[in-house]
N, C-alpha and C positions, 0 to 999 in steps of 0.2 A: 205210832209209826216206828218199828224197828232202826236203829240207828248202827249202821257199820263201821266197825273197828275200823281204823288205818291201817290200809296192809303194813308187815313188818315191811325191812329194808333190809337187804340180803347185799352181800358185796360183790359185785361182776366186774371184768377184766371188760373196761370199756372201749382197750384198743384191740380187744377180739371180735370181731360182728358176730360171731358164731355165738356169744356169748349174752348178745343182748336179742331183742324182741326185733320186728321189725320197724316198729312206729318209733322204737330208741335210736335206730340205725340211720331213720332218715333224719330224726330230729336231730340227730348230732351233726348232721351235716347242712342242715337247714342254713339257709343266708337271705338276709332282705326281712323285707313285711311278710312277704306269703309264706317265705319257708315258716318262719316262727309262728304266724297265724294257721299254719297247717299242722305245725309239729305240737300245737298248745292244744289245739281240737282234738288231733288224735291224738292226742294223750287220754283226755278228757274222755273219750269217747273211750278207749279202751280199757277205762279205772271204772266204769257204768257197767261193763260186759264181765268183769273179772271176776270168780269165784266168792264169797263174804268170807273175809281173811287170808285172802290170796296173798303170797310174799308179791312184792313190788319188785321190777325191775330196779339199775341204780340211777339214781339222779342224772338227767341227762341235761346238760348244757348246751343252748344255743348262743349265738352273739350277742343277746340281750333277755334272753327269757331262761328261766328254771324252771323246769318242771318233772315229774314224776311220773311214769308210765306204768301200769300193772301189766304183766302178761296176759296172752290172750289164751282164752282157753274156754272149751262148749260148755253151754251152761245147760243147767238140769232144767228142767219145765218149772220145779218149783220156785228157784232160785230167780228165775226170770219174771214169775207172778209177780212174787217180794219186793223185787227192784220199782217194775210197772207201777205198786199199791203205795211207792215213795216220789213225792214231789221229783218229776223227772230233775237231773241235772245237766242233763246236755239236750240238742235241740238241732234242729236241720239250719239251723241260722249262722251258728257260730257252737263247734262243739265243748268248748270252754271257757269259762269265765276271765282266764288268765291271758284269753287272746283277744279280751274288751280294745285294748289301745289299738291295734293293727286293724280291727272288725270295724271301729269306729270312724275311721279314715275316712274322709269326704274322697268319693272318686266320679268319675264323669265317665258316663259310658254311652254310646248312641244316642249324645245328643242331649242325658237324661241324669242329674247330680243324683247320686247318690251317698247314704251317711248310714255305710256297715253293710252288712251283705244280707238280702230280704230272706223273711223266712221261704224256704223250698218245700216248695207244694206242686208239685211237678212229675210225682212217681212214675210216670206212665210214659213221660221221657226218658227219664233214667234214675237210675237210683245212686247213692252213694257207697262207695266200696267197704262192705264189713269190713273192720281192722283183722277178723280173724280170718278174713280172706285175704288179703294184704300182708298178715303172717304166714301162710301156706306158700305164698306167689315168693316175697324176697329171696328166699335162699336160689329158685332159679334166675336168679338175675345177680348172685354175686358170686356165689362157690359151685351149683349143680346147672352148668349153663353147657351142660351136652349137649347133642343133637340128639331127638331119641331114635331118628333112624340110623344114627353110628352103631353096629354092633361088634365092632370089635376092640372096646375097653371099657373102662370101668363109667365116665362120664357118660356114654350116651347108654347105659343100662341102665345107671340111674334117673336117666330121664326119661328113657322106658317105662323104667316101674312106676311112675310119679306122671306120668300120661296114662296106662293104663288102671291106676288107682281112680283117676278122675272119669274113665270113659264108666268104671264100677258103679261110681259116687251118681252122675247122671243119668245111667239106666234106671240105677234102685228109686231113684224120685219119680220116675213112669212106669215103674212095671214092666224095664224091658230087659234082655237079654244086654252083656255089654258090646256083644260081636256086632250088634244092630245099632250101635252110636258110631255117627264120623261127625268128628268135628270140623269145623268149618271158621268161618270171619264174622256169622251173625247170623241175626235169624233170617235177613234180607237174602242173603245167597242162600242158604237152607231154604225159602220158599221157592227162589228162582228152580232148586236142583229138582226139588219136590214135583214142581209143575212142568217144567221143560227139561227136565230129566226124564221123566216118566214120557212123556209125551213124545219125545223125540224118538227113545225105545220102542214105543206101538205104531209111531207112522208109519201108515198103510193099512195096520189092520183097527188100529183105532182113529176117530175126528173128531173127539166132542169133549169138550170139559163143562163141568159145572162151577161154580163160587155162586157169591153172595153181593148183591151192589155195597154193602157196607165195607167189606173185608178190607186187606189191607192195602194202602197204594202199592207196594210191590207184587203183590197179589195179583190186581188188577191189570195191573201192566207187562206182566209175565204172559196173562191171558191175552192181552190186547197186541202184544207179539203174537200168541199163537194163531192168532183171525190172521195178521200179514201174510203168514204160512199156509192160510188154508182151513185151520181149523175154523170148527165152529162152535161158540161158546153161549153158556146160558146164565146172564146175571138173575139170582133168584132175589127178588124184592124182599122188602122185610116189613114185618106187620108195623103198629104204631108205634111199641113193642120194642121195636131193634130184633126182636126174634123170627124166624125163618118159619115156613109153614111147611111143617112134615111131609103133607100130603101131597102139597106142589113141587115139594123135592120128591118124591116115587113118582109125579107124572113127569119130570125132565127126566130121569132115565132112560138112556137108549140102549139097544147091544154095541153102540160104537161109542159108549160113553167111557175114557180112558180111566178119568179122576172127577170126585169132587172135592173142592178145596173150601173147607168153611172155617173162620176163626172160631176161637174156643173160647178166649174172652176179646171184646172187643176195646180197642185200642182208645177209642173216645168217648164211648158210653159207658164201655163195664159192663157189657151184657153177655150173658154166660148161656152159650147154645145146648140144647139137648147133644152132647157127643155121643152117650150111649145110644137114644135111638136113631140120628144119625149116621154111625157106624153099623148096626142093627140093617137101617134097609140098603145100605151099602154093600157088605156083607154078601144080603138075601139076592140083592142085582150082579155079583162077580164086577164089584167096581170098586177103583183103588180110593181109601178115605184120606184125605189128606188136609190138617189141621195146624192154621199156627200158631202154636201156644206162648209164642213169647211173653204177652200178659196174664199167660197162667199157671205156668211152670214154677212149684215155692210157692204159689198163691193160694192154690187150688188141689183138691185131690185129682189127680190123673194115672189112670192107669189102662193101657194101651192095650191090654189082653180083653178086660173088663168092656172097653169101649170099642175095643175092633178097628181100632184105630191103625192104619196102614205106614203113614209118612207123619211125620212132628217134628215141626221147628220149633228151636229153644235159642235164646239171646241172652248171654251173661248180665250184660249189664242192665236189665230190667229184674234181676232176683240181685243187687246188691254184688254182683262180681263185675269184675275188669271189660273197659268194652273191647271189641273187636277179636271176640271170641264167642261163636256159639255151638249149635249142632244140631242133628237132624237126627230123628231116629228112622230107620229103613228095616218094616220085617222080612224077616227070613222065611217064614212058615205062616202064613202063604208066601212064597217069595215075589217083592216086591223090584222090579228089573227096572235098569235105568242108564242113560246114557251117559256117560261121563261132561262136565260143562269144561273141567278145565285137565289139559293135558300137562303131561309129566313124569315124573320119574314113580307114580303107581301107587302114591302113598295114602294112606284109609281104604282097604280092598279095591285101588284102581278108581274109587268114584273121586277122589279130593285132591290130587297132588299136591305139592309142596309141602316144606319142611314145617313142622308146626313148631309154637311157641310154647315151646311147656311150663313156662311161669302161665301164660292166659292159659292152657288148658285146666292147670294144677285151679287156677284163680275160679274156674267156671264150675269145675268139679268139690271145689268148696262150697263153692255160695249154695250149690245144690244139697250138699249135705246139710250145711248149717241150713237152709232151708226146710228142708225134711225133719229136723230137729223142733224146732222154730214154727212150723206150720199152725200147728193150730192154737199157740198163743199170740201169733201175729194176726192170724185172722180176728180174732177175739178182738184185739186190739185198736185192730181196724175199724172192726165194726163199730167198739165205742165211741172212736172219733168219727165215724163218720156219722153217726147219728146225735151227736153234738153238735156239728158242723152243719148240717140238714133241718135239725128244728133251732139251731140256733139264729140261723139266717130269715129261717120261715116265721119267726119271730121277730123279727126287727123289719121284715120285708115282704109287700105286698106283691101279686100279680110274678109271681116266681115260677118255676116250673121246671121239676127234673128230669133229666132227659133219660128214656130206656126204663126197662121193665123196674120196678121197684123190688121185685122180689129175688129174681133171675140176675144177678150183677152181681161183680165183684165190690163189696163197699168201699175198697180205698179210691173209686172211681168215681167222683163227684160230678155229674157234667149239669149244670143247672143254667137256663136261660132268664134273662133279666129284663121282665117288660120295657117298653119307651126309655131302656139306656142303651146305645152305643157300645158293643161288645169291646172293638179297639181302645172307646174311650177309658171303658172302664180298666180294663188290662194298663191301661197307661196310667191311671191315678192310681192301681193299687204297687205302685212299684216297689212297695214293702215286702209284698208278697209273690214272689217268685211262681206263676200260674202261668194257663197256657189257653189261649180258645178253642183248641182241637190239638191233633195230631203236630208234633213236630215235625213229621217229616212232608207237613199240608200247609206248615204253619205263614209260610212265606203269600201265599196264596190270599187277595182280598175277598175272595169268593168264601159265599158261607158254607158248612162243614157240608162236602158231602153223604156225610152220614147221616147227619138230623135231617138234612133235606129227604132221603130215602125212608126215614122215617115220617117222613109227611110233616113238617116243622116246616110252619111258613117262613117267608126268605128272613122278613123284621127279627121273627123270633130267633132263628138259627142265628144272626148278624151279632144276639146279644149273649150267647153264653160265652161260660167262662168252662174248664176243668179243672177241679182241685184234685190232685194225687197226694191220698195219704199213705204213709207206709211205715218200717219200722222202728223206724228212727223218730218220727212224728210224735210231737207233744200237743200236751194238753190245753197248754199256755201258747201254742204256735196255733193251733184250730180257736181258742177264743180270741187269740187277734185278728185272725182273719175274718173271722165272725165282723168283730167293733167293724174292722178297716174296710169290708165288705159291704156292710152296712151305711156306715158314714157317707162313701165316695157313690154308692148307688142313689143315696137322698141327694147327696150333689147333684146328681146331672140328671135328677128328673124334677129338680129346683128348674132347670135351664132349659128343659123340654114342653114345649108348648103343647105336643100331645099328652102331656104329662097333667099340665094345667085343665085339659079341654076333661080329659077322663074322668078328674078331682071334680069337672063342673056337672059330671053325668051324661053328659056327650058322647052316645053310640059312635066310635069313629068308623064302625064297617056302615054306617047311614049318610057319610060325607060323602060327595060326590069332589072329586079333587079336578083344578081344570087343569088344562095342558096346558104347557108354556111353550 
């Protein structure tokens, strides 16, 4: 295993912020357990990402903690193998070892003691913010905090240029023109503008949309607005699969059909749609495609000329950038017309108004490069844990069952259901591990996922899965503990399970007749 120098140590003017990094800027001002357990991680985390013999930033001092920060800066594809091929040292749990004291802290949260912060395995809710996106974003939050639609001085030009760099950065990771990016607050209103934007614009000469029963709940409810209205909408079922049937999408086509909106990757499963031939009979019907790729934007190759792809929603904070920043892509050629949702002073050609934040834009249009960058050693990366995490479990664990196509999905999207356990119960014993039983934005809901149910996942089964989201930051030693903790807490509660017992005795349970009470 190759062993890395210690960066040198270079002298910086520590009461210049211009002079230090970002992650030294906040650390120095860090106060309490979190600051210093935030300022010790990113540290950590940004000395992992740092060139092999990168000068270090200087010594930065919190109330209680010292530590060292290396500047951020894009790593080569090789350089990032190198690091991968070395026992990692940081981890989605705690990203330095020097924040053990503050990490360790018994705390009580809903109800539930806990001792350190559980590893994070939750990709698919959000991700954790690159440090070198975090380095792009600070300078608009303490010295270039123009307005970028000021144009008359030097502040809001530079934050012009520094929003239009970012609109550059998010085109080039889809294939699109930059004039075709408006950014927005997430992918959530990017699909609202996609769907009743467009729709709003054809009322009268168009009434029909398409989706998919899986897609997203904002999706779905955009749609289920437009029935109030009038329209009339087509949910396309999905095979066992999680995937769409081609042919029963060319027979929902109408001449009054506006849009179809199908996700690209799927938020719970990780199932990855035909977008090219999608787009293709789209296309061949004069109907606008409309996809939300917030799970695969960074993830996935996409490219919007290739796929024919009309409307695309993107969410910062699922590719590792700042949340409450995303954007939609809207073609020009064919041009793609739509109604404005929110009024104002006209800003993103008339479709977005208000003033935007150019730290989250700068932050979104980061994540998307370093993303671009990044692609296909993350996927790689992905794939090896998830197929760790997959036969590791399949090994320690009977009567398992993955959910969505095995081939067709994104890998850092683990959705696996857990015969005769208790999906709740289990999420509640593995409290180590920061996981999720579907969609966060569904998660509140006792009702089981409506995805897997559309999937034809009877009720018991859908009740017991779990999702594990792995991603960039994701170790080797965080997937083989959730493997052991996975393991351990599922023989628990079918210790406790009397269907558990009756099956171990051979006991057909679909030959029980159950009586009423």
């Amino acid at each position: 295993t190759p062993v890395t120098p210690p960066p040198a140590r270079v002298s910086l003017d520590r009461e210049n912020p211009r002079s230090m990094c970002a992650i030294c800027a906040l650390a120095r001002n860090s106060r309490g357990v979190a600051g210093r357990a935030f300022a010790s991680r990113a540290g950590a985390l940004a000395a992992a990402h740092a060139p092999v013999g990168a000068a270090s930033c200087a010594t930065t001092t919190t109330t209680t903690t010292t530590m060292t920060c290396a500047p951020i800066a894009a790593r080569s594809r090789g350089d990032a193998l190198q690091r991968r091929a070395r026992p990692p040292a940081t981890g989605t749990r705690g990203f330095a070892a020097e924040a053990a004291s503050a990490e360790d802290e018994t705390v009580e949260m809903k109800g539930i003691v806990l001792r350190g912060r559980p590893l994070y395995l939750d990709m698919q809710a959000t991700t954790p913010v690159d440090p070198r996106v975090l380095d792009a974003m600070m300078p608009h939050f303490v010295e270039q905090y123009g307005n970028p639609h000021s144009r008359t001085h030097m502040y809001g030009w530079e934050a012009e240029d520094a929003v239009e760099q970012a609109r550059q950065d998010v085109a080039s990771i889809i294939g699109a023109n930059p004039k075709e990016i408006i950014f927005t607050s997430g992918a959530t209103e990017s699909n609202n503008m996609a769907i009743k934007g467009v729709c709003n614009f054809y009322k009268g000469r168009k009434s029909h949309v398409i989706t998919t029963q899986t897609d997203h709940k904002c999706v779905l409810d955009s749609c289920r607005h437009l029935e109030q209205q009038g329209w009339d909408v087509t949910y396309l079922p999905v095979r066992s699969n999680g995937l769409i049937d081609l042919d029963e999408l060319r027979a929902s086509i109408r001449p009054e059909t506006a849009v179809v909106s199908v996700m690209a990757v799927n938020n719970e499963i990780g199932v990855v749609q035909p977008l090219k031939e999608i787009g293709e009979i789209c296309r061949a019907n004069k109907v606008f495609f409309h996809t939300d790729a917030a799970q695969a934007v960074g993830k996935i190759p996409i490219d919007v000329e290739d796929m024919k792809i009309d409307l695309l929603s993107i969410s910062g904070h699922k590719i590792y950038g700042p949340k409450g920043v995303g954007a939609i892509y809207i073609r020009r050629r064919p041009r793609v017309r739509m109604e404005a949702l929110i009024s104002g002073g006209g800003q993103e050609r008339g479709l977005r108004s208000g003033t935007l934040a150019p730290a989250l834009v700068v932050g979104l249009g980061k994540a998307c490069a370093v993303a671009g960058e990044e692609m296909e050693n993350d996927l790689a990366h992905v794939e090896r844990l998830s197929k760790r995490l997959v036969d590791g479990i399949a090994a320690k664990c009977e009567h398992i069952q993955l959910n969505g196509d095995a081939s067709a999905r994104y890998p850092g999207n683990v959705n696996m259901s857990f015969a005769y356990v208790e999906g709740e119960s289990l999420l509640m014993g593995l409290k180590e591990i920061a996981v999720s039983s579907g969609s966060a934005c569904t998660s509140a809901s006792l009702e089981p996922s409506y995805v897997l149910r559309a999937l034809g996942v009877d009720e018991e089964m859908a009740h017991t899965s779990i999702r594990y989201g792995l991603g960039r930051f994701t170790t080797e030693e965080e997937v083989d503990r959730a493997v052991e903790l996975t393991a351990e807490h599922v023989a628990k509660l079918r210790e406790m399970s009397p269907l558990w017992e009756m099956v171990q005795e051979g006991i057909d349970l679909k030959s029980i007749q159950w009586s009423q009470h």
